[in-house]
PDB file of N, CA, C and O in Angstrom:
ATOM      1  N   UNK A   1       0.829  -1.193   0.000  1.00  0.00           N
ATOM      2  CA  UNK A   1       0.000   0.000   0.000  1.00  0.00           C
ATOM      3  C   UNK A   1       0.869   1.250   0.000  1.00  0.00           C
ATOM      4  O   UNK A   1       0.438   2.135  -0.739  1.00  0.00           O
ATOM      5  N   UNK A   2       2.286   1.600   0.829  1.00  0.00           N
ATOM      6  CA  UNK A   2       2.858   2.554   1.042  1.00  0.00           C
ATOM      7  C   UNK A   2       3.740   3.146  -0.515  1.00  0.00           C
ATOM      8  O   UNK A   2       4.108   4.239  -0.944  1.00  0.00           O
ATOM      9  N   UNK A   3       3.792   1.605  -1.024  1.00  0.00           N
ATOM     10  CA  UNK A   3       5.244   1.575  -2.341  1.00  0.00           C
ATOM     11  C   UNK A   3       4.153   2.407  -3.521  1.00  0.00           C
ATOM     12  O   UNK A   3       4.526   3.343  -4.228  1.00  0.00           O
ATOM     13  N   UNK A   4       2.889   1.876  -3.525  1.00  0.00           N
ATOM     14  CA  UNK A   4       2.020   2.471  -4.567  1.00  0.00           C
ATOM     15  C   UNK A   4       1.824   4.054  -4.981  1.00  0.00           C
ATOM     16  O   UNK A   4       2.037   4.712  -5.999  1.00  0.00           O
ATOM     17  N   UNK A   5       1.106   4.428  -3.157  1.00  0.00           N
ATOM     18  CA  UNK A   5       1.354   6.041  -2.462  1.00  0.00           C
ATOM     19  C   UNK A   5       2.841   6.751  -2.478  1.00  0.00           C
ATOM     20  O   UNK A   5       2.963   7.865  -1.970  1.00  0.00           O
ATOM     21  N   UNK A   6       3.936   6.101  -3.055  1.00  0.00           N
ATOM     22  CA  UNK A   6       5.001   6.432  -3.314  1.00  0.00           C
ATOM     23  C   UNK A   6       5.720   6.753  -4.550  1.00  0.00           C
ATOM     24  O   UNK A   6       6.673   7.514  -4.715  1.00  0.00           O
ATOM     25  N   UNK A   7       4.838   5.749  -5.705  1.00  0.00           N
ATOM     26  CA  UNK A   7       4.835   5.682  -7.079  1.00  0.00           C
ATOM     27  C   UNK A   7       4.208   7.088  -7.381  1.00  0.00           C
ATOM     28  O   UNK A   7       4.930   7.862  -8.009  1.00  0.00           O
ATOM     29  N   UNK A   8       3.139   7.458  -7.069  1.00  0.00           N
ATOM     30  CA  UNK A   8       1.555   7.861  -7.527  1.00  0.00           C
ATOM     31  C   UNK A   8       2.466   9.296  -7.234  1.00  0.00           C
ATOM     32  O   UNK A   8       2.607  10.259  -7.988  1.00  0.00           O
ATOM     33  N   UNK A   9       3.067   9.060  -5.769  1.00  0.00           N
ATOM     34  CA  UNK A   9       3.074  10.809  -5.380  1.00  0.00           C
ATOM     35  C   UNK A   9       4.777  10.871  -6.154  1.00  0.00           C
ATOM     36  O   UNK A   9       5.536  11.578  -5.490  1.00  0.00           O
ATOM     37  N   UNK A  10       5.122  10.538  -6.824  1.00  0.00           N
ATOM     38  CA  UNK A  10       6.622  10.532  -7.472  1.00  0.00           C
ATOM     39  C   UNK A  10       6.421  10.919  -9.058  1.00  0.00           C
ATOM     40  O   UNK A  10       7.099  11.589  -9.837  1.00  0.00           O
ATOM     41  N   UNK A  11       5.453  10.354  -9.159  1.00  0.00           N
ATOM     42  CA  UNK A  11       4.925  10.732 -11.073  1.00  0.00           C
ATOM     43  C   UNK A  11       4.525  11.794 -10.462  1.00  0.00           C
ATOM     44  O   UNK A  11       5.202  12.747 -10.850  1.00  0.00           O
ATOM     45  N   UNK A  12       3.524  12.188  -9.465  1.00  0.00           N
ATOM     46  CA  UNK A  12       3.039  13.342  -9.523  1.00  0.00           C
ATOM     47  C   UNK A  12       4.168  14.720  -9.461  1.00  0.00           C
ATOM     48  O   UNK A  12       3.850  15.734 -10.082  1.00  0.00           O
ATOM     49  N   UNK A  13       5.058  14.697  -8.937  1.00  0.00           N
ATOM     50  CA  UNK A  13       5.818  15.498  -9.017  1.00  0.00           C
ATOM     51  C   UNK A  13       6.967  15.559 -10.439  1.00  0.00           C
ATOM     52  O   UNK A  13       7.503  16.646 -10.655  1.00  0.00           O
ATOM     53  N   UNK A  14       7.210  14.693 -11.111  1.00  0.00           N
ATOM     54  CA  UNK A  14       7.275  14.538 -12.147  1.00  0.00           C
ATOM     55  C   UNK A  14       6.524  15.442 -13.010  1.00  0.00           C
ATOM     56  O   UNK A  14       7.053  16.465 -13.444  1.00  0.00           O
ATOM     57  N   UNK A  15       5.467  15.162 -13.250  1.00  0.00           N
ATOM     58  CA  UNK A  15       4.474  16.207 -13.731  1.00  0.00           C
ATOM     59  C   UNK A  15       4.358  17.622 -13.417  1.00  0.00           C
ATOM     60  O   UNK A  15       3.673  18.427 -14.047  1.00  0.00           O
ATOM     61  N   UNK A  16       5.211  17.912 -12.207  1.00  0.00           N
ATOM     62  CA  UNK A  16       4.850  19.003 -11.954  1.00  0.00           C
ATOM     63  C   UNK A  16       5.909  19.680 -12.748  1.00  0.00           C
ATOM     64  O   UNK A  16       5.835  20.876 -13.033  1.00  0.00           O
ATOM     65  N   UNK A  17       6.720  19.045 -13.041  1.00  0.00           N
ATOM     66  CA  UNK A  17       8.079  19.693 -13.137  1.00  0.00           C
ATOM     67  C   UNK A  17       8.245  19.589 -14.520  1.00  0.00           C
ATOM     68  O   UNK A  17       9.377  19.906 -14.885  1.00  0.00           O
ATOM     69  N   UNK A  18       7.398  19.211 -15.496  1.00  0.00           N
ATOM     70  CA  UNK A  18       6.934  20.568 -17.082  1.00  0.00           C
ATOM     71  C   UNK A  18       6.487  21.707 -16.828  1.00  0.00           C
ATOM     72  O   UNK A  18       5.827  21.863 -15.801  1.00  0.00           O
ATOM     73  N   UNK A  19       6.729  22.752 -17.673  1.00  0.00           N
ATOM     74  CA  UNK A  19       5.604  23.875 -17.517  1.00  0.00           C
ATOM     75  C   UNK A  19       4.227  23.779 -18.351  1.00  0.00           C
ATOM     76  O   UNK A  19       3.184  24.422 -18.235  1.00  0.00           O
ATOM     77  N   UNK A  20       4.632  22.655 -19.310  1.00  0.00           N
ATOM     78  CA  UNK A  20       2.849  22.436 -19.900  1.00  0.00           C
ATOM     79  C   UNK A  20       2.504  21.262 -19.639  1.00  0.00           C
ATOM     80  O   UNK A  20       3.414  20.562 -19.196  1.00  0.00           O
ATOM     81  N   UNK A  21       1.324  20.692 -19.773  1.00  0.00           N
ATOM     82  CA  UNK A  21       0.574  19.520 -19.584  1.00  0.00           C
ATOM     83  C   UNK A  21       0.591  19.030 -21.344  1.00  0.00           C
ATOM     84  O   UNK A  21       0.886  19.753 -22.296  1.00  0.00           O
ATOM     85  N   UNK A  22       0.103  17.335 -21.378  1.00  0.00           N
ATOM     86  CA  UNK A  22       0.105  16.999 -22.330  1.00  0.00           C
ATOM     87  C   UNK A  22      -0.930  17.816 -23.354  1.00  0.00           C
ATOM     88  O   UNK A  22      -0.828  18.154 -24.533  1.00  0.00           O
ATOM     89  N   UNK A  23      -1.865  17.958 -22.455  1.00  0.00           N
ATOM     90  CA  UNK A  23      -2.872  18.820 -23.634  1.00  0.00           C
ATOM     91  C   UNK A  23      -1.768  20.357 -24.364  1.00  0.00           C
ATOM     92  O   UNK A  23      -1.549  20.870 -25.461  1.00  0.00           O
ATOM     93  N   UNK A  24      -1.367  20.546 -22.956  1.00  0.00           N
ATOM     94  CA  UNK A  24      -0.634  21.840 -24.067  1.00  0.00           C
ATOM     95  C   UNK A  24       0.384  21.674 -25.347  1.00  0.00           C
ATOM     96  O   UNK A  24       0.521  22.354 -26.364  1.00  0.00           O
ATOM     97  N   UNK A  25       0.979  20.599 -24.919  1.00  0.00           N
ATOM     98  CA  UNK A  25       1.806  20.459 -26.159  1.00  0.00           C
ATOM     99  C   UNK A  25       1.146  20.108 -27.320  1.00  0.00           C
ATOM    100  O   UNK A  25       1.507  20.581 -28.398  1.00  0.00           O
ATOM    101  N   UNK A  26       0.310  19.408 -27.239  1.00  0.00           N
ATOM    102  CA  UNK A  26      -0.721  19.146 -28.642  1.00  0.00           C
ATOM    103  C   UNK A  26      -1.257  20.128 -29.279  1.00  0.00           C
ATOM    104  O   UNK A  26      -1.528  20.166 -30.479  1.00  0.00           O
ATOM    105  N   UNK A  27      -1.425  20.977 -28.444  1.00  0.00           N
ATOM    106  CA  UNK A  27      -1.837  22.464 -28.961  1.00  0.00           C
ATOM    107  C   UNK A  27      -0.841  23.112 -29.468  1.00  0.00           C
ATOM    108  O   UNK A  27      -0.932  23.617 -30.587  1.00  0.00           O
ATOM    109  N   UNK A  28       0.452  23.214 -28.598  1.00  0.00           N
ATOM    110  CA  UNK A  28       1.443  23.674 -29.052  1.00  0.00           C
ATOM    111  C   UNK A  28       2.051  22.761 -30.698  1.00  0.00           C
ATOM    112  O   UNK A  28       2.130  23.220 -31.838  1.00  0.00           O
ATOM    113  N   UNK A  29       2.224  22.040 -30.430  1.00  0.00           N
ATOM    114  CA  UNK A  29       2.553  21.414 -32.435  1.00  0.00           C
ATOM    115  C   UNK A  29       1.465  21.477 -33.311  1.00  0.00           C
ATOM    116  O   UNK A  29       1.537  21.475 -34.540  1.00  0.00           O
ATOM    117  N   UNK A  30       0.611  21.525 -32.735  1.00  0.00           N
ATOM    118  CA  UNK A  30      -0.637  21.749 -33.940  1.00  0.00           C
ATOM    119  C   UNK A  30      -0.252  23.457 -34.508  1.00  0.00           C
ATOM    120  O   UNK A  30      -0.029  23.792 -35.671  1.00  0.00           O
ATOM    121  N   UNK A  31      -0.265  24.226 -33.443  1.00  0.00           N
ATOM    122  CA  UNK A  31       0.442  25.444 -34.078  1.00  0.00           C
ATOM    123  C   UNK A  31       1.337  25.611 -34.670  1.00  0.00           C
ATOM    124  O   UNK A  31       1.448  26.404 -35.605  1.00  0.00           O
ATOM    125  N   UNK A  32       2.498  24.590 -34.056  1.00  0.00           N
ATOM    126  CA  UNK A  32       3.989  24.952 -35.233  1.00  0.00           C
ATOM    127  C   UNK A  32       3.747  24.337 -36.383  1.00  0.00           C
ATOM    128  O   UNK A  32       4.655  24.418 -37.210  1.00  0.00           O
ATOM    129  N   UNK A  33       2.340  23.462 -36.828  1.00  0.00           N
ATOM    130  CA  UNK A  33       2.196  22.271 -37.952  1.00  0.00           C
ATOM    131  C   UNK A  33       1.775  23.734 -38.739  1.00  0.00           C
ATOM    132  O   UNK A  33       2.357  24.043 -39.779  1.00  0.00           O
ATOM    133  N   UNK A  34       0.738  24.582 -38.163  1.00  0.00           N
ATOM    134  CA  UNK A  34      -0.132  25.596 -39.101  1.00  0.00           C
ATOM    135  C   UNK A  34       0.709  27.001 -39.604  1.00  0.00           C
ATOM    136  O   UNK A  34       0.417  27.768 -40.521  1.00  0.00           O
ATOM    137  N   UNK A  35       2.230  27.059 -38.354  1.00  0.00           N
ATOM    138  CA  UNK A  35       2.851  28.176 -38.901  1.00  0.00           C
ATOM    139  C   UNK A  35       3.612  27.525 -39.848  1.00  0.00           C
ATOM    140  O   UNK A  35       3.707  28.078 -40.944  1.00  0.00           O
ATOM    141  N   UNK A  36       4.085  26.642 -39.700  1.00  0.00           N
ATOM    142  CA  UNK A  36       4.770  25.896 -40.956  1.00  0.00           C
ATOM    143  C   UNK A  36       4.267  25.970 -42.664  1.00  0.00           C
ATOM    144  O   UNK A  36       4.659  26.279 -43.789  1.00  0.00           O
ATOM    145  N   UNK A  37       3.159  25.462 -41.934  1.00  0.00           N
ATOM    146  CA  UNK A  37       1.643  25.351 -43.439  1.00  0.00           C
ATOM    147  C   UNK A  37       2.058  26.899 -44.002  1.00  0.00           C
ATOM    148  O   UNK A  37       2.636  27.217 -45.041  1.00  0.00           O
ATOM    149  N   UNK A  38       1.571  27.662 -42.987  1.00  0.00           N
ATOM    150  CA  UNK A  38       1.544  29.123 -43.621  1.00  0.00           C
ATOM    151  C   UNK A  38       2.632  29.789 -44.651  1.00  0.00           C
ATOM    152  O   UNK A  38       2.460  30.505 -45.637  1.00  0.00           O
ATOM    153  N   UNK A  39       4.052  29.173 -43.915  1.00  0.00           N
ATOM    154  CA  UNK A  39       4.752  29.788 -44.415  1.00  0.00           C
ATOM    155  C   UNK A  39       5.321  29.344 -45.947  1.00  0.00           C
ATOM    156  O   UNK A  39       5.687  29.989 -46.930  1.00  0.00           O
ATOM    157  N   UNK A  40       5.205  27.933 -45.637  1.00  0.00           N
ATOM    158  CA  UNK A  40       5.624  27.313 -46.738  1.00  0.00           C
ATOM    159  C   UNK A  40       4.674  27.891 -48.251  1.00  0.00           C
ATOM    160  O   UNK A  40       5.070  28.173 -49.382  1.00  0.00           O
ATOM    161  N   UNK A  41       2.964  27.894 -47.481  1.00  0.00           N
ATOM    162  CA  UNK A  41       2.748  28.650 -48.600  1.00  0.00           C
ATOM    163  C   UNK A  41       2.818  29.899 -49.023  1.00  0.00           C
ATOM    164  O   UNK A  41       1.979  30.285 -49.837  1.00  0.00           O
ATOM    165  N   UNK A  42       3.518  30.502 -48.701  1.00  0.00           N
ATOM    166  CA  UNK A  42       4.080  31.868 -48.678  1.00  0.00           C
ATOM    167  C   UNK A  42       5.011  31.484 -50.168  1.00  0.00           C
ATOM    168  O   UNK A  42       4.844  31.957 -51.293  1.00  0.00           O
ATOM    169  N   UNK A  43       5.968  30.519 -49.730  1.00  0.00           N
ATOM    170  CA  UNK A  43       7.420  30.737 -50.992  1.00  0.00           C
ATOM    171  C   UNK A  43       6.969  30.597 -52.166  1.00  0.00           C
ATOM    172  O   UNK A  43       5.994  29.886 -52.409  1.00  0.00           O
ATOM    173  N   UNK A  44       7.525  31.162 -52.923  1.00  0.00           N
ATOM    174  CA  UNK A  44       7.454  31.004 -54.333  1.00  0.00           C
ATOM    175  C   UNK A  44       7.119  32.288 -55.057  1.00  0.00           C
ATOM    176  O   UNK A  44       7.581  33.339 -54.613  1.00  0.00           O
ATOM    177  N   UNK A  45       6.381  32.292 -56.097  1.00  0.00           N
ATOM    178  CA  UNK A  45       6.058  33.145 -56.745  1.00  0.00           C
ATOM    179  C   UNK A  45       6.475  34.624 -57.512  1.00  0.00           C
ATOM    180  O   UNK A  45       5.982  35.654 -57.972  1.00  0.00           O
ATOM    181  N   UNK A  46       7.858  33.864 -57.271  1.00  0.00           N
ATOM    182  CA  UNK A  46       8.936  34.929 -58.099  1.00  0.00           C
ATOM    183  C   UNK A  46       8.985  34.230 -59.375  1.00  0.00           C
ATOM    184  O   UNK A  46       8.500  33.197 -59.836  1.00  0.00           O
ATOM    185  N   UNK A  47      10.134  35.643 -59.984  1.00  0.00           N
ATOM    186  CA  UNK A  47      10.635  35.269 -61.645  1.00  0.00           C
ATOM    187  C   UNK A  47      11.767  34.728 -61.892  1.00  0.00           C
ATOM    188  O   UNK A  47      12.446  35.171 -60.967  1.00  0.00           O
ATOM    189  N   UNK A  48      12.346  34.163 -62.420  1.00  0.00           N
ATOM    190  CA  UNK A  48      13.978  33.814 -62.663  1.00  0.00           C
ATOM    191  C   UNK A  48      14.150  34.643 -63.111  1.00  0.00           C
ATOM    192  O   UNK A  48      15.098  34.954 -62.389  1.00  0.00           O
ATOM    193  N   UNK A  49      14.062  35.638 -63.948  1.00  0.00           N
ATOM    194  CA  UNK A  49      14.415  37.150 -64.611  1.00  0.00           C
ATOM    195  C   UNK A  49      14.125  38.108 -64.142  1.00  0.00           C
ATOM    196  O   UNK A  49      12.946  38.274 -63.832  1.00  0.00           O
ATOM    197  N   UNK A  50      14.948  38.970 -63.939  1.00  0.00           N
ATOM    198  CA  UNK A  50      14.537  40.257 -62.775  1.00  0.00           C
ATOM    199  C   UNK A  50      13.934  41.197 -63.937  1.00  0.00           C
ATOM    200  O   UNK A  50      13.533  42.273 -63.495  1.00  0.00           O
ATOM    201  N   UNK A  51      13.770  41.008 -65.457  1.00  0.00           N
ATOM    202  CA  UNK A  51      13.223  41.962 -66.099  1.00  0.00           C
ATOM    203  C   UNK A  51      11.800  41.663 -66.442  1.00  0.00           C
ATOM    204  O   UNK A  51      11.088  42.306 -67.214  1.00  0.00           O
ATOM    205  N   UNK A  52      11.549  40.802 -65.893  1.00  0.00           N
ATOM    206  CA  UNK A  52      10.070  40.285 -66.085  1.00  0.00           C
ATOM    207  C   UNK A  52       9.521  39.989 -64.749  1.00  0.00           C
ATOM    208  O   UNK A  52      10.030  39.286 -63.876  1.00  0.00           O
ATOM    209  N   UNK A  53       8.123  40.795 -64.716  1.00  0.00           N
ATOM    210  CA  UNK A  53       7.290  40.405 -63.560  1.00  0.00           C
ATOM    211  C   UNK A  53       6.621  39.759 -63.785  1.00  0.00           C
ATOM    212  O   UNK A  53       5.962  39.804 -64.823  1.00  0.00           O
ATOM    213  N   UNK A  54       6.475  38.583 -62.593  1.00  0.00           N
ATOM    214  CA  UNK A  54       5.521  37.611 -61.953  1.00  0.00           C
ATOM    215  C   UNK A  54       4.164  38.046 -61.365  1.00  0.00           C
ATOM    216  O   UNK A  54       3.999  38.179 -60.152  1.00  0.00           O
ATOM    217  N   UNK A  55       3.558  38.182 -61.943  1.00  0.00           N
ATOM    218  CA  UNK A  55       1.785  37.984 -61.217  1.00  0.00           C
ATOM    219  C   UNK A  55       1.177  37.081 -60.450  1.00  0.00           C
ATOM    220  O   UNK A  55       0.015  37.097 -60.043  1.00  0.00           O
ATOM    221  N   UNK A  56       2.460  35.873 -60.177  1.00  0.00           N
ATOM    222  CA  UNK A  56       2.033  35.057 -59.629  1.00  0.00           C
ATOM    223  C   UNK A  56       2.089  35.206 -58.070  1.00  0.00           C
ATOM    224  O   UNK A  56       1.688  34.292 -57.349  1.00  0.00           O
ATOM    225  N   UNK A  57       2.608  36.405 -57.548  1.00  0.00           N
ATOM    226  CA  UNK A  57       3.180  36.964 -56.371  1.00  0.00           C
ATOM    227  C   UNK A  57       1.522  37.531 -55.630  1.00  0.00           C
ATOM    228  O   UNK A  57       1.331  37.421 -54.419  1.00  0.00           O
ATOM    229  N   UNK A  58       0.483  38.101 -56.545  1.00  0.00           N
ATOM    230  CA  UNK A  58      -0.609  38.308 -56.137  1.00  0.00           C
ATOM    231  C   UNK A  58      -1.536  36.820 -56.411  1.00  0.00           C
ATOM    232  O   UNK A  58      -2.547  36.913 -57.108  1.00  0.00           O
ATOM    233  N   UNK A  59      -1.387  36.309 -56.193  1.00  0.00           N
ATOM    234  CA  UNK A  59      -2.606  34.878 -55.967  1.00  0.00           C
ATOM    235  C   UNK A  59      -3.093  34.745 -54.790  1.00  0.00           C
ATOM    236  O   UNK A  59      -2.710  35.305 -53.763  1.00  0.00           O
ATOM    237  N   UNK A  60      -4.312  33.682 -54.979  1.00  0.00           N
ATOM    238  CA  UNK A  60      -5.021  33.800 -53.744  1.00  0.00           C
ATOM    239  C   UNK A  60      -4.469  33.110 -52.554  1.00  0.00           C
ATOM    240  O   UNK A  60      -4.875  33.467 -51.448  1.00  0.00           O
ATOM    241  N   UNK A  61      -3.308  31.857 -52.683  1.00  0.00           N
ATOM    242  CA  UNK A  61      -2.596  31.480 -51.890  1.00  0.00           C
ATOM    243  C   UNK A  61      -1.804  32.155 -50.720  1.00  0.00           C
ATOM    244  O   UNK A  61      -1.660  31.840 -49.538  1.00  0.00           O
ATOM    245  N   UNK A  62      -1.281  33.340 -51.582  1.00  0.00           N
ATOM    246  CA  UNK A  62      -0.143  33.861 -51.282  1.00  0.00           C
ATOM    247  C   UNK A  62      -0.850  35.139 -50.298  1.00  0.00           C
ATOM    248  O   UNK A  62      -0.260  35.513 -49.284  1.00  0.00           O
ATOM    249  N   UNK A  63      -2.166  35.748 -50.720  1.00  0.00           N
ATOM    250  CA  UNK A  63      -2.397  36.796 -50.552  1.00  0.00           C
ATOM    251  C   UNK A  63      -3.341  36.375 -49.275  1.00  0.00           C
ATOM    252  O   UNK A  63      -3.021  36.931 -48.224  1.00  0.00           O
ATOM    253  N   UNK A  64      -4.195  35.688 -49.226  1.00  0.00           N
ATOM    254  CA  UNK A  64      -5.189  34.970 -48.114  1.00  0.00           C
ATOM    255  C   UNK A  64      -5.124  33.734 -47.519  1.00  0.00           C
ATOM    256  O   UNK A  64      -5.184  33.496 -46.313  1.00  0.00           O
ATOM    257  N   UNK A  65      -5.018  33.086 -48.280  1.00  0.00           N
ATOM    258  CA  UNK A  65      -4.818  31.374 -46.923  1.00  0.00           C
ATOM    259  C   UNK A  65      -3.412  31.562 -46.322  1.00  0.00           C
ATOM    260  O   UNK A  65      -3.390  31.696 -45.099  1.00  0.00           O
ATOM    261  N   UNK A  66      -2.224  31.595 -46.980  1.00  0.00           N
ATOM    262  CA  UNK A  66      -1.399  31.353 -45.931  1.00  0.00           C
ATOM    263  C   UNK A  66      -0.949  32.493 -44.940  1.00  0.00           C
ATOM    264  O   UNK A  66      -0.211  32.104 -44.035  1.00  0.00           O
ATOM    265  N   UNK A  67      -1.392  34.375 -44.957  1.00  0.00           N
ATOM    266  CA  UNK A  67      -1.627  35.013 -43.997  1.00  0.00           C
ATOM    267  C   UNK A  67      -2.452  34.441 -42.957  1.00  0.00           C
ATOM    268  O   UNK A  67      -2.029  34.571 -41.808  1.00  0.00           O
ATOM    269  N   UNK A  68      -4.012  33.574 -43.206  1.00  0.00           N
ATOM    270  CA  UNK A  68      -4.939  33.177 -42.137  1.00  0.00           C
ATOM    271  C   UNK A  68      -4.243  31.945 -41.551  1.00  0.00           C
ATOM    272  O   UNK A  68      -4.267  32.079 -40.328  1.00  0.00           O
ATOM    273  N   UNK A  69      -3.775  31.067 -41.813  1.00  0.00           N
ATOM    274  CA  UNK A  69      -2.671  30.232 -41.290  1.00  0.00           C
ATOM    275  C   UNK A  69      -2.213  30.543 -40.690  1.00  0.00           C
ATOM    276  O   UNK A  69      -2.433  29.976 -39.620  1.00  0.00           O
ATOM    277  N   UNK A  70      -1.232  31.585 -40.625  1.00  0.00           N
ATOM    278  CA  UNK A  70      -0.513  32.099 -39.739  1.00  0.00           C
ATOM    279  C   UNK A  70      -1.036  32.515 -38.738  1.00  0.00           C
ATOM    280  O   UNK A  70      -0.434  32.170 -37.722  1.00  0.00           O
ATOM    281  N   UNK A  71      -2.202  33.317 -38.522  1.00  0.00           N
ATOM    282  CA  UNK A  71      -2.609  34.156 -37.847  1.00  0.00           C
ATOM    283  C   UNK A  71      -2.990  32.992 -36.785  1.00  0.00           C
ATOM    284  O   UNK A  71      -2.499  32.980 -35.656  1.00  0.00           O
ATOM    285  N   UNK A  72      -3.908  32.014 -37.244  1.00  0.00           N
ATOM    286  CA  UNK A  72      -4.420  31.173 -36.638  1.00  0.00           C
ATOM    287  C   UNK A  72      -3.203  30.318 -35.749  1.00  0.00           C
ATOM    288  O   UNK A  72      -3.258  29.890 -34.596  1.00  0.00           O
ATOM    289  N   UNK A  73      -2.411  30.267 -36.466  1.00  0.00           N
ATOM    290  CA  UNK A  73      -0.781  29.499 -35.810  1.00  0.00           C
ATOM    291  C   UNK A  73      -0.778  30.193 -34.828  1.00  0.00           C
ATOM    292  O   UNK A  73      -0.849  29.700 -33.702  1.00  0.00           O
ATOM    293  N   UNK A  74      -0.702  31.371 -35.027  1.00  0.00           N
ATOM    294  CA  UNK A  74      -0.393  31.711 -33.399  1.00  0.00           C
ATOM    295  C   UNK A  74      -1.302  32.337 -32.271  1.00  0.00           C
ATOM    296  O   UNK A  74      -0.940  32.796 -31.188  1.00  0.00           O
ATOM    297  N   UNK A  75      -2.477  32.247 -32.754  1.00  0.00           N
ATOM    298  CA  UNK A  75      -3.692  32.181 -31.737  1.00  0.00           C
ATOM    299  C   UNK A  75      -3.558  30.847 -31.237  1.00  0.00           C
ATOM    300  O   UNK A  75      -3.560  30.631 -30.025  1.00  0.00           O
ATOM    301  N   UNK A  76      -3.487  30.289 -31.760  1.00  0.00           N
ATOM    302  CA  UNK A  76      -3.451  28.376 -31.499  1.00  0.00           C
ATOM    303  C   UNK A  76      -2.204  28.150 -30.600  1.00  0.00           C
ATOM    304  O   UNK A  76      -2.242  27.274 -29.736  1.00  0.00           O
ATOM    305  N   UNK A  77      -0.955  29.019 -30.805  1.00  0.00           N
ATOM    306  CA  UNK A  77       0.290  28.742 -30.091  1.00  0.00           C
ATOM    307  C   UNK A  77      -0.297  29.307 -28.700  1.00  0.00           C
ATOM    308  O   UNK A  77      -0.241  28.559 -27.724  1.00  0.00           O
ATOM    309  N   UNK A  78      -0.974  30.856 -28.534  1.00  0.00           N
ATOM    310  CA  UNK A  78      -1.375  31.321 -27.240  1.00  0.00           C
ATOM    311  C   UNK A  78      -2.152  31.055 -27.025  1.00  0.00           C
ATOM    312  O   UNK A  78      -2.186  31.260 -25.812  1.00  0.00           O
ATOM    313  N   UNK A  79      -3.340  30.522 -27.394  1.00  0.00           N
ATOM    314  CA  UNK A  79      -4.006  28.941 -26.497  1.00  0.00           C
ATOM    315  C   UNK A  79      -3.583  28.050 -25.898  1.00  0.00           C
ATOM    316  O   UNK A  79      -4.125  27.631 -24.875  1.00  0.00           O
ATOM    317  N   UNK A  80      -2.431  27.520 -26.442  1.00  0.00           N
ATOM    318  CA  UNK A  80      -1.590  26.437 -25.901  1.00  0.00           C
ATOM    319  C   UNK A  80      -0.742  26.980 -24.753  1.00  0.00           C
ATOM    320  O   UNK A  80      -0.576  26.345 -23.711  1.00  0.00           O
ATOM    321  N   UNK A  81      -0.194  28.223 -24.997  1.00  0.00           N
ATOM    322  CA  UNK A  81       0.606  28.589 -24.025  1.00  0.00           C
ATOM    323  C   UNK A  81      -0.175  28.724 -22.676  1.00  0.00           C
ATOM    324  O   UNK A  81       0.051  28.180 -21.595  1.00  0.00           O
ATOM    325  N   UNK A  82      -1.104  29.553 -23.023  1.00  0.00           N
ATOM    326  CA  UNK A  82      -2.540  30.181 -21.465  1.00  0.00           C
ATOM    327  C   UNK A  82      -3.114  29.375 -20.920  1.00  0.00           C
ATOM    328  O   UNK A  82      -2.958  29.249 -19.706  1.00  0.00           O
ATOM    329  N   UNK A  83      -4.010  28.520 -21.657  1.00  0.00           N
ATOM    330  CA  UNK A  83      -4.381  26.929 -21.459  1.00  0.00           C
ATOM    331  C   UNK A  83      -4.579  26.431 -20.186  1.00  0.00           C
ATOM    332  O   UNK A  83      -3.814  25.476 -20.318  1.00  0.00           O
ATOM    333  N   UNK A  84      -4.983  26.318 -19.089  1.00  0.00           N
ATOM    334  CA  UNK A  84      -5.442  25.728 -18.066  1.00  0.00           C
ATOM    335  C   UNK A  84      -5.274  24.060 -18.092  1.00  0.00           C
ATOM    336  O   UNK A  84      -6.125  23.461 -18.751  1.00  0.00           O
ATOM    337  N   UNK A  85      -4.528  23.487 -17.610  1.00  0.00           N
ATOM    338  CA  UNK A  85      -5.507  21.976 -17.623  1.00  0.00           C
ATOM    339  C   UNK A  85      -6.487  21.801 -17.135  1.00  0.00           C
ATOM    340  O   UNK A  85      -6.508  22.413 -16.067  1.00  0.00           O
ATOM    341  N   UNK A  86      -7.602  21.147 -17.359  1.00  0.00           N
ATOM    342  CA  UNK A  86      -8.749  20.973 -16.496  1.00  0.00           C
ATOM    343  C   UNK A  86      -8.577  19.811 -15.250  1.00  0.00           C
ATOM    344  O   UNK A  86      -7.884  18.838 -15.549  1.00  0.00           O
ATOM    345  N   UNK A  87      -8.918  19.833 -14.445  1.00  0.00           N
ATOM    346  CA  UNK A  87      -8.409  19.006 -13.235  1.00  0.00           C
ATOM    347  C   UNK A  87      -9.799  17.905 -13.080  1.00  0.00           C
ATOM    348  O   UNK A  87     -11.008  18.070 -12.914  1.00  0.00           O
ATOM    349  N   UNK A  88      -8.955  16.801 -13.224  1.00  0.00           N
ATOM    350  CA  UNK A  88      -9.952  15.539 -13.689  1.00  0.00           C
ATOM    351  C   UNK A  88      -9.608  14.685 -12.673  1.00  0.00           C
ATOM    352  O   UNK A  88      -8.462  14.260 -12.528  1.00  0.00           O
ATOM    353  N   UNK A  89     -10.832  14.316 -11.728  1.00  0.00           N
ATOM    354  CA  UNK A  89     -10.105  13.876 -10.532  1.00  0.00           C
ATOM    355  C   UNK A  89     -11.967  12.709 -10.466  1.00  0.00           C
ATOM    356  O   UNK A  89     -12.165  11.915  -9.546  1.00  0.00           O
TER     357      UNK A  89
END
């Protein structure tokens, strides 16, 4: 009975000693998955010739989804960061 109450209260301090809980980190990589997303769709849309312009620099990729990606990346990162665990007992 004592070795168990010894286990139990040993993880528990374990735990204490992250600053996030598992829920936060899930939150937290889901954000670095969406700033990633964002940015990646960001690249591109240049010219190989600096005497010729690309129009491809205004598309809808470039200009709206991967700004809202981002944005969302890091609302999603300070969710994760603020985040409460809920205490499930």
């Amino acid at each position: 009975m004592m070795k168990t109450k010894e286990v139990k209260n040993k993880n528990q301090n374990m735990e204490d000693m992250f600053p996030f809980h598992k829920e936060n980190y899930k939150y937290l990589f889901i954000g670095l998955a969406l700033l990633a997303l964002g940015f990646i769709l960001m690249i591109g849309g240049g010219s190989d010739d600096p005497n010729v312009f690309s129009n491809s620099i205004f598309d809808t990729q470039r200009l709206t989804i991967a700004p809202l990606l981002l944005i969302a990346g890091f609302a999603v990162e300070m969710w994760a960061v603020l985040k409460r665990p809920s205490e499930k007992k």
